[in-house]
C-alpha positions, 0 to 999 in steps of 0.5 A: 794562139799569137805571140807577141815577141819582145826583148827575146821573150814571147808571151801569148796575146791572151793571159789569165788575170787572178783578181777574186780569186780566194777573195777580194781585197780579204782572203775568203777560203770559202771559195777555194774550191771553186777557184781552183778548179778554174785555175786548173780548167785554164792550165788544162786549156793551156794558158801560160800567161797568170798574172796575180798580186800580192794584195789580191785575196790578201795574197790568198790569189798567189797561194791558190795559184801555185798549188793549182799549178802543182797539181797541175804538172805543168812544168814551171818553165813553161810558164809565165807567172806575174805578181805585183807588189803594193804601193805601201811595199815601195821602200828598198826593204820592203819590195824584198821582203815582198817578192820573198812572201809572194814567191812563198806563197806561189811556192816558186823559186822565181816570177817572170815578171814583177810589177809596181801594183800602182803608184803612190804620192811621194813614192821614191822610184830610184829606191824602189828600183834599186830593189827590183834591179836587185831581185833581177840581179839575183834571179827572183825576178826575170823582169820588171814592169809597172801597172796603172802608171801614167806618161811621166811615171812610165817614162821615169820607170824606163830610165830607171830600171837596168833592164828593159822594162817590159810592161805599163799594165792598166785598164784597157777596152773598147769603151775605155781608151784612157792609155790612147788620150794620155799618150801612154798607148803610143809611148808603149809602142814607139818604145818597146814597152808592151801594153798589158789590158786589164778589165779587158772585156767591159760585158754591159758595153760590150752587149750595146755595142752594134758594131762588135755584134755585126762583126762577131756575127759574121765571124761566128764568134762572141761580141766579147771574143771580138772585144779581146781581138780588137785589143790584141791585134794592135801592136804592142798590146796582150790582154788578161781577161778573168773567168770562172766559167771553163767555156768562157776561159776557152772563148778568151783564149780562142780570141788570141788566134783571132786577128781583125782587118783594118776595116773592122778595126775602123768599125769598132774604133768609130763605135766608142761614140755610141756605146 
């Protein structure tokens, strides 16, 4: 697995994202089993990296998550866990009361890295910062970022928060290069701000799109393993692909060894035009 080094941290190019697990936007137990046999399968494989949210499963994802980890006997400081915060939880007060149920429900004394889930119209940065500053202070958190942020939200984020911010996660793919036209790519990479991909392998586009199977073809690997090391092999960027499947979990974080020639690259930046 490749790293990418930042702020003296490394954190694996390919981590594990939690979206559905012990339901959607509900908590639905009916699952549960299912989900945490997953969970366990990619701790078994050995991924590091699990990113969840507050608002997934109705916090349903984070209770699941914690106990697969325990199961598990991975040690805690061997891993990274991320959790976000809701966009209705933004004022001071409740961003703590927040990481306090999320760290509750993960049954963990602390996250290693705590996000804004998303903005919201007339959100109050400084007073939100103020809390996350705050849970950094006092060892809930060992580092802040944001998620779905654009130019001018981030650039705010930055100047805001009394350590480096670390992450602007947002949806990121072969055929959605939003963060590359609005300039959010480039500013993560001029200034030490790392890119987290969600949604990272777009699978209908992925199976249309000649050039990722020309390439995984001649490598012997999956048109979706290519997907994710096109991704990971730009500087400043790590991906979070999700999945139930434990041969699929294992195809995902084979790609995070996989790093493309300039050549292949160029292929498959030219391809976006006929996916």
């Amino acid at each position: 697995m490749r790293y990418e080094t930042i702020h003296k941290l490394q954190i694996p190019k390919i981590g594990f994202g939690t979206w559905s697990f012990g339901g959607t936007t509900v908590e639905d137990r009916s699952s549960d089993a299912e989900s945490l046999s997953a969970l366990r399968s990619a701790l078994d494989l050995g991924y590091i990296h699990f990113d969840t949210a507050e608002s997934y499963s109705a916090g349903h994802s984070e209770e699941l998550l914690g106990q697969a980890v325990r199961q598990s006997g991975v040690p805690r400081e061997k891993l990274f866990i991320t959790t976000k915060v809701s966009p209705e939880h933004l004022q001071f007060d409740d961003v703590l009361r927040s990481c306090e149920g999320s760290l509750r429900r993960l049954g963990m004394d602390y996250v290693d890295l705590y996000l804004i889930h998303w903005p919201r119209v007339g959100m109050k940065l400084p007073e939100t910062f103020r809390a996350l500053n705050q849970l950094v202070r006092e060892g809930k958190v060992r580092h802040i970022g944001v998620s779905n942020f654009n130019l001018k939200q981030l650039k705010q984020s930055v100047a805001l928060c009394d350590t480096p911010l670390l992450t602007n996660q947002v949806s990121y793919s072969i055929p959605d290069r939003t963060i590359v036209k609005n300039g959010v790519l480039e500013y993560c990479q001029q200034n030490n701000v790392l890119v987290t991909a969600y949604s990272p392998v777009k699978r209908r586009n992925v199976k249309s799109n000649a050039a990722l199977s020309a390439i995984a073809a001649a490598r012997g690997a999956s048109p979706q393993q290519i997907a994710l090391a096109w991704l990971i092999t730009q500087p400043r960027v790590i991906a979070i692909p999700m999945s139930h499947n434990p041969q699929h979990q294992a195809e995902n974080l084979a790609a995070g060894d996989m790093l493309l020639t300039e050549v292949e690259m160029e292929q498959l930046d030219q391809s976006i035009s006929r996916v």
